[in-house]
N, C-alpha and C positions, 0 to 999 in steps of 0.2 A: 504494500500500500504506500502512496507516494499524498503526503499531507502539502498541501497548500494554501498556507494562510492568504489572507485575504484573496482566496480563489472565484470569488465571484465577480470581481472588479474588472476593467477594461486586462489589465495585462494578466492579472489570475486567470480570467475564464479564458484566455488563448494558452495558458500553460497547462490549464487542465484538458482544454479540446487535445492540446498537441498532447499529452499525455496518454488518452486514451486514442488518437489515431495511430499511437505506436504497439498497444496493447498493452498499457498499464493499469493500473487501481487508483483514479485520482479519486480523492476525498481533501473538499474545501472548507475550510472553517471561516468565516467571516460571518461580520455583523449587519451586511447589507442594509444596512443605513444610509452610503452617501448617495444615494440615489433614491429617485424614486422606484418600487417596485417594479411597474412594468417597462423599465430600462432592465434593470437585469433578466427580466423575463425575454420581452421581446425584442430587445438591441443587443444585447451581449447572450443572448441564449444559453440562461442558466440552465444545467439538469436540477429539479427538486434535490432528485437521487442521489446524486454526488454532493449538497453542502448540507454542513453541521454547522448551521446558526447560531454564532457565539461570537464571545471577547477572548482574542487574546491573554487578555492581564483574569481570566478565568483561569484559575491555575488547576485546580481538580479535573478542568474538562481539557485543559493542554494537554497536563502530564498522562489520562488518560488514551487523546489522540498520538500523543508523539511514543507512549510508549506500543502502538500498534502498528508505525509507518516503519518501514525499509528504510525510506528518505523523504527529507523537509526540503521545502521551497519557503522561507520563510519571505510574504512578499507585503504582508499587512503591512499598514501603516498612514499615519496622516501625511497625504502624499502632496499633497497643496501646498507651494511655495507659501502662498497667502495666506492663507489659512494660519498655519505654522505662525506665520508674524502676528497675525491677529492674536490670535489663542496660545502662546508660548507652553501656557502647562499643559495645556491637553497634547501639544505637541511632543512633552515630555512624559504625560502618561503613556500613549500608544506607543511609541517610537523607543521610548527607554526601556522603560516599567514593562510593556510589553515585549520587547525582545530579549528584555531578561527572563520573563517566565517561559518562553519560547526555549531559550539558552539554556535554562538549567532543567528542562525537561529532558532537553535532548542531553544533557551530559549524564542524568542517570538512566538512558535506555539501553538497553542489552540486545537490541537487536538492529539501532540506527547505521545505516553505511555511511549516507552522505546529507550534511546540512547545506543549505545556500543559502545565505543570506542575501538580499536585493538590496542594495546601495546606488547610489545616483552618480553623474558626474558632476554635480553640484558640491562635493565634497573636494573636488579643485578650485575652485572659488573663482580667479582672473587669473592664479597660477603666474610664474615669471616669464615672461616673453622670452622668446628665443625663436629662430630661423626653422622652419616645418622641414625645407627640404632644399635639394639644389634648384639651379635655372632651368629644369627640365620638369617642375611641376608642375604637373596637369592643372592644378587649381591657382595659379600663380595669379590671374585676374582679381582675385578671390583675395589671395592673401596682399596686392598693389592696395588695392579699394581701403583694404582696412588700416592698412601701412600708413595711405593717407590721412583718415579719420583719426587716427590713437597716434600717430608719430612712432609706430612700433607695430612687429607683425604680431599676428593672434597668437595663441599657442598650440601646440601639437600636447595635450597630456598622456602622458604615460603614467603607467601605473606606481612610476617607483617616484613620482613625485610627491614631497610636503602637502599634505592636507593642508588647505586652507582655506574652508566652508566663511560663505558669508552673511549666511540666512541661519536663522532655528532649525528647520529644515534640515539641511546642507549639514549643522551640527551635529544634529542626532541622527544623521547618518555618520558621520565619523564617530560617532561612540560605536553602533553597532559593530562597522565593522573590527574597531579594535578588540571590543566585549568579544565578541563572535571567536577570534583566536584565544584571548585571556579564559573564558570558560571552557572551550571545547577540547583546546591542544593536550592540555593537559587531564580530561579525559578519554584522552586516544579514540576520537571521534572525527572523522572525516569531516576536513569542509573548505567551502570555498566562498568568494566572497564576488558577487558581479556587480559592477556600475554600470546601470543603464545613461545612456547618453538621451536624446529628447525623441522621447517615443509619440509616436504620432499611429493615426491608421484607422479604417474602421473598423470597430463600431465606436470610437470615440466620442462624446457625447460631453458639450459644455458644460460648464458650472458659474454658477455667478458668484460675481465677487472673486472672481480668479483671472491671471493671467497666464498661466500655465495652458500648454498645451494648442500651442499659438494655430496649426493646421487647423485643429477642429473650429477657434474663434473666428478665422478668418472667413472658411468654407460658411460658417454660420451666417456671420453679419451679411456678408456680399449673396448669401442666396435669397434674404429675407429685406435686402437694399440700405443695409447700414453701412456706415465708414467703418474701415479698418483703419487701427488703430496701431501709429507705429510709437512703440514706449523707447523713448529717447535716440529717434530718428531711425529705428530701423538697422541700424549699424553691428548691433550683436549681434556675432555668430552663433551656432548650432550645429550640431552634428545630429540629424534627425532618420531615426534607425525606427524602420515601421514593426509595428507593434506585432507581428509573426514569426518576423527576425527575431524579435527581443524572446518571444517562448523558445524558439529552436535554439538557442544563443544559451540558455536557462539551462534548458534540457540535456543540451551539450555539457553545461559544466556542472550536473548534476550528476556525469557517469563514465566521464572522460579522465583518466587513471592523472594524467597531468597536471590536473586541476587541484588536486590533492593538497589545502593550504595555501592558495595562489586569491588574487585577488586580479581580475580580469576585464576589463573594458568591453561593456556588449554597446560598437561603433561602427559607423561606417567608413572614417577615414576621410571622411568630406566634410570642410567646412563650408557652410549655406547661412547668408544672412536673413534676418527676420524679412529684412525689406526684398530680399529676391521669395520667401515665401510670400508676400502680398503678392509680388508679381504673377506667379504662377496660378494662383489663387484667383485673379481677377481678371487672367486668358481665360477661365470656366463664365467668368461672369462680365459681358460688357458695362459700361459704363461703374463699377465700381469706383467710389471714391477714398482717397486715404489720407488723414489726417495723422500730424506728427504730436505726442503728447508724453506728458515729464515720464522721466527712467524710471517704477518701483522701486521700493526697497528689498535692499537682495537681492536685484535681478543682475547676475556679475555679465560682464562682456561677453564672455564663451569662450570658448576654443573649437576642438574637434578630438577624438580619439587617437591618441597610439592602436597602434590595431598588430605590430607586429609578436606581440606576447599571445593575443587572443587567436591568430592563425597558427601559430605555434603551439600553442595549448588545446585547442577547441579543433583545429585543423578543418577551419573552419571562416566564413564571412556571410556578412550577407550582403543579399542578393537584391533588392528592391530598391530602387534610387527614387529620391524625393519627388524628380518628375512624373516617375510610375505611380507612387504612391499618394502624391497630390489628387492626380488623373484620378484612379481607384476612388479613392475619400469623394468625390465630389459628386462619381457617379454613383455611390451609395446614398451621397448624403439627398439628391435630387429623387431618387426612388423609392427612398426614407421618410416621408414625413413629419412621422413620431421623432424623429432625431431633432428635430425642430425644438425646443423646449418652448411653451406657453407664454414664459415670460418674455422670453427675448422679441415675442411677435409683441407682447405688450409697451416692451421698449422702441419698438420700431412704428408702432400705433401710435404712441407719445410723440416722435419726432415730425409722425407726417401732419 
């Protein structure tokens, strides 16, 4: 049996679909909360079957599930940049509090192989600049653009770089994955640790009061004829790794003998500005318009992935590039209605 916290959620239920179209045992635990019900029903296609309705920081029903799993996906978590800043403690209960009841289930199980822990790449924060590659990079337009804007190019992170989280967020991922080797190593329990880089894809589905998750807001506003919104001109980069990628990416280092203790970048290697996602975003949509407005708090510049640990360890990449993945999103989100959320026609009601 392969446990997946917060397996109901956008990137859970593609790790449980991709679990059981290999032939495994997924069983989800989550609270299914941040959404309304029939988003997990009928947008992310939850099975009843597969989730055990719960809290992490539920330590009787943890140590009950984790002492029955093979392997952990541990994926919960208050996953909202925003959020996190608003609510700092609750970002400390779920994210800490919870991945330590998670942590010490799993160091007294007697039959666990492999843990993962989900970490972000928000736990490199802006990272130190330094030069991605020679005069022969394919992205070098990419990397001039931003050279001009910052007086400096972006960064390339790899994994053996200084943590330096600049959100709540971004923090209580750097405890995880610290905690994650402090409890487990020294139980002689398998584990690995992956940072997702900016997962996008359908069935992604907005939130308000959030900036995160910039493909779905875009797709959104411009199919319902609001402005896109670029936070501090559009200049940040992203490394935006579609949400299918990111489960086989999981999956990979949930059983992949390499992985063993490694902390890994699930990336594509491409840096992509927010302002070239508007663009792509508003070839779906004519007359889209785009409005520039102040930076959030916490939202760091970006970079893009190191990716040569993860095809070395994963022996592996993915496969779906931003324009595919754009395309995709747009034609679901157009065939999709229900993906539309209530409010956001109500904000668009207000402006006409």
């Amino acid at each position: 049996m392969v446990l997946v916290t917060g397996g109901s959620g956008l990137i859970g239920s593609r790790i449980v679909r991709r679990l059981r179209e290999v032939g495994a045992h997924p069983i989800a635990l989550c609270t299914r909360n941040a959404y309304p019900p029939a988003v997990y029903r009928d947008l992310f296609g939850v099975d009843p079957g597969h989730v055990v309705t719960g809290d992490i920081r539920d330590t009787a029903l943890v140590n009950r599930l984790t002492g029955q799993a093979d392997f952990v996906v541990h994926a919960a978590a208050l996953a909202d940049v925003a959020a996190c800043t608003r609510l700092p403690q609750e970002a400390i209960d779920h994210n800490v509090s919870g991945t330590q009841s998670i942590l010490s289930a799993a160091a007294a199980s007697r039959r666990l192989k492999r843990l993962v822990f989900v970490s972000s790449a928000s736990v490199y924060g802006n990272g130190n600049p330094d030069d991605w590659a020679g005069p022969g990079d394919e992205h070098r337009a990419t990397r001039e653009l931003l050279a001009s804007v910052y007086g400096q190019l972006p960064p390339r992170f790899g994994e053996e770089r200084p943590l330096r989280p600049l959100s709540v967020y971004a923090n209580t991922k750097a405890f995880g994955e610290v905690q994650t080797a402090l409890v487990l190593r020294p139980a002689g329990i398998s584990h690995s640790v992956v940072r997702y880089f900016s997962v996008y894809g359908r069935p992604q589905v907005v939130k308000p009061d959030s900036h995160s998750w910039v493909v779905a807001w875009f797709a959104a506003r411009a199919a319902i004829g609001l402005p896109l919104h670029l936070n501090g001109g559009g200049h940040q980069v992203r490394d935006f790794v579609h949400v299918d990628d990111i489960a086989e990416g999981t999956l990979r280092a949930l059983t992949a003998p390499a992985a063993d203790g490694r902390t890994v970048n699930i990336g594509t290697g491409r840096p992509t500005t927010i302002r070239t996602v508007a663009d792509l975003v508003a070839e779906h949509f004519p007359g889209t318009r785009v409005v520039e407005t102040p930076m959030p708090p916490g939202d760091p510049l970006g970079g893009c992935a190191g990716t040569a640990l993860m095809q070395r360890v994963l022996g592996w990449q993915p496969g779906i590039s931003i324009e595919d993945g754009v395309a995709q999103y747009v034609r679901w989100l157009k065939s999709t209605p229900a993906a539309l959320p209530r409010w956001l026609h109500q904000e668009a009601g207000q402006r006409a």
